[in-house]
N, C-alpha and C positions, 0 to 999 in steps of 0.2 A: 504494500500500500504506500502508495506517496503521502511524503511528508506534505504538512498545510505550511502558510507563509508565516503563521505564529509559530510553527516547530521550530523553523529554519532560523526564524529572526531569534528564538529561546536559545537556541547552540552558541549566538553572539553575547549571550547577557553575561558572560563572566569576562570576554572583553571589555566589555563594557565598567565594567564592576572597577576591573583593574586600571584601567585609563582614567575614567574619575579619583578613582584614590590615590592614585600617584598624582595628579596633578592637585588633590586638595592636602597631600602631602600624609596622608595616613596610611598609605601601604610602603610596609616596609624593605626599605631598598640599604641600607645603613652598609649592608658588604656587598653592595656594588660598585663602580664608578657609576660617572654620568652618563658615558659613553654605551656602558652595560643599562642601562635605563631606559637609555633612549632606543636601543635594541628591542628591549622588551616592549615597551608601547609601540614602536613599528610593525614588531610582527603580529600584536595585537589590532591595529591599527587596519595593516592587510585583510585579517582575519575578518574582522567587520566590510571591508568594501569588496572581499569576494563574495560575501553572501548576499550584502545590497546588489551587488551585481545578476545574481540567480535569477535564468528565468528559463521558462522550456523549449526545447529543442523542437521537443516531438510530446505526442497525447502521454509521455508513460514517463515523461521526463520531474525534475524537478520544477517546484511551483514559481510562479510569477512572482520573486520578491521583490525584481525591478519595477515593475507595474503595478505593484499593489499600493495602494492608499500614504501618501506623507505620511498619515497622524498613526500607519503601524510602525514607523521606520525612523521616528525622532528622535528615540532617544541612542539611536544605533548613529546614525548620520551627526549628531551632537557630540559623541564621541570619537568618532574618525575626527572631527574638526577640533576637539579638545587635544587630543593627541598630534594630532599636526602641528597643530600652534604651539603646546610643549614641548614637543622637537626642534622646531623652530627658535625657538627661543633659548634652549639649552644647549 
């Protein structure tokens, strides 16, 4: 059975989780450098715009997360851009 656009966008919320808390400074990074930071929110970062990217090929494919509605995809797309601009910046 194929996944819905709420599965797919669920598999991002710990991206999620982790990009917010690194940028409000409560996930703990203390034995990393900066460089090792910004590592990890990238590949987090990734993680969230291949899935905003998702859409089907074909009838048996993965679901439309590109197409689907803004207000399912804000707080994923808020995170790509939190994390970008923490890189940016760092």
């Amino acid at each position: 059975m194929a996944q819905t656009v709420t599965e797919c966008l669920a598999a991002g919320t710990d991206s999620v989780t982790l990009i917010d808390a690194v940028k409000a400074g409560t996930y703990d990074v203390r034995s990393k450098t900066q460089a090792e930071i910004n590592e990890m929110v990238q590949r987090n970062v990734d993680h969230l715009s291949a899935i905003l990217l998702y859409e089907p090929v074909d009838g048996n494919d993965m679901p439309n997360v590109k197409g689907a509605a803004d207000s399912k995809k804000t707080t994923h797309v808020a995170a790509v851009t939190t994390g970008t601009n923490y890189i940016a910046a760092n």
